[in-house]
Phi, psi and omega in degrees: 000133176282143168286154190284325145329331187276308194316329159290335193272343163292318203272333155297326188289332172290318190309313208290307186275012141308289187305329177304323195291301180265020175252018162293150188308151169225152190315159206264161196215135170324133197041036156289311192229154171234122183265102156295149175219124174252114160261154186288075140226169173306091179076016161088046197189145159218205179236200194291103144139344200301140136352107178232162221201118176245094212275095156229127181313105180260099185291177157223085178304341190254194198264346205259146178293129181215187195226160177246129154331151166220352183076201182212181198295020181239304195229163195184186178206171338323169165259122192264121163220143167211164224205131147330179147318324209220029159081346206278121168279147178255004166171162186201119198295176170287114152211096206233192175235135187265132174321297168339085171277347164300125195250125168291164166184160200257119203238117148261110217278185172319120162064011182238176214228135163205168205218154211226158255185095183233158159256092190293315165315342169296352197230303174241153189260323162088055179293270191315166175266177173136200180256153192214153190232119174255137162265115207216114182240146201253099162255206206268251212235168178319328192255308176280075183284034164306126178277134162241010162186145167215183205188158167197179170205131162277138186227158237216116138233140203285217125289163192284154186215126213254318188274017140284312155342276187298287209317299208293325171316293187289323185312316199288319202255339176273347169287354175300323251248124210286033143281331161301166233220348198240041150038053178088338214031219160309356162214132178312150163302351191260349155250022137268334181282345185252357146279295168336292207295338208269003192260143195249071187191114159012336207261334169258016134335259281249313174296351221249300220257326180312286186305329152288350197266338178299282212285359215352085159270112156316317182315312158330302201305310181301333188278306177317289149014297184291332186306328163054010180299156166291291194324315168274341154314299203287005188258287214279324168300332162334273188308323171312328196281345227240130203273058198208195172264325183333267158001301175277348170269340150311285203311321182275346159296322170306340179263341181297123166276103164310043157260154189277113167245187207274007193258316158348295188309321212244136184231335182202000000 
């Protein structure tokens, strides 16, 4: 027979893990949050292949602790589109439902604000100039598609400019290099090394070929790939060719299938 001592101290530990229970966050609700979309460029413009990089800011307008969906690394939310001048779409992130049932989420306490890291070039290459509309819808969850905030921006891309390119390249790519003094600067590694992968064009060889060669990672190996350049063929067979971890990290990069999942998108 339990003691009356146990018996409180059980009846306490249900009570404790009762409160816990109900002081989780519960999914976020239509006009609960306000959605911003910040794009990363200069005077609101970038040039044909330049990297784009969208930061957006999620309000929680109420008193209540609540959570956002973020989906997983294969399909996820928000949901992204972009559009022409003339409204017509031209690309849309993945949403689709995954074996994956781990679901990422986001906690935004009363009234606070927290911003999220995306790579829009992972989803469109933006090659031609013009004017262009990202669109970005928030819904309550993987099962629920109720938008419960949406947001856009328009950006201006310029004619290709190949030493805009390279500049945009290197701003991305020397705070990796561990002799740099600016730690990431302003954006975390996983948006800058994931703006590097989304540029389609020879001028991220070199930075590409760095980051497998630091790091013996696939993912490099895959964005060469996606590039479909001869240079970068004859690059990824070298490495792949190579009795080393380099190599084996080649090889397995050679096995990454190139479709664009929501893990492209997601920078941080």
């Amino acid at each position: 027979m339990l003691s009356v001592g146990l018996l409180a101290i059980l009846a306490a530990n249900g009570s404790c893990s009762a409160r816990v229970r109900a002081e989780e966050p519960r999914d976020a609700r239509q006009g609960e949050i306000t959605l911003t979309v910040m794009l990363l460029t200069r005077g609101g413009a970038i040039t044909a292949g330049e990297p784009l990089l969208a930061r957006i800011e999620f309000r929680n307008r109420s008193d209540a602790d609540i959570r956002l969906c973020r989906g997983n690394s294969n399909a996820g939310i928000p949901s992204f589109s972009v559009r022409d001048g003339g409204g017509r779409l031209l690309a849309a992130s993945p949403f689709e439902r995954s074996f994956d049932e781990m679901y990422y989420y986001s906690r935004l306490g009363p009234r606070a604000r927290s911003h999220i890291l995306y790579v829009i070039t992972a989803l469109y290459e933006f090659k031609r100039p013009g004017r262009y509309r990202i669109q970005v819808q928030q819904f309550e969850s993987m099962e629920r598609r109720t938008i419960i905030a949406e947001g856009g921006a328009w950006v201006r891309v310029l004619p290709f400019d190949a030493l805009q390119l390279k500049a945009r390249c290197e701003e991305l790519f020397q705070p990796l290099l561990p002799t740099s003094k600016q730690k990431y600067g302003d954006l975390p590694i996983g948006a800058r090394t994931k703006a590097l992968y989304s540029v389609r064009h020879d001028i991220a060889l070199p930075y590409l070929e760095w980051m497998a060669g630091k790091w013996n990672t696939p993912y490099p190996i895959r964005a060469m790939r996606r590039l479909g350049s001869e240079r970068a063929r004859k690059l990824v067979k070298a490495l792949a060719a190579r009795n080393d971890s380099l190599g084996r990290a080649a090889r397995h990069g050679l096995d990454l299938p190139l479709k664009i999942t929501f893990w492209d998108i997601m920078a941080d």
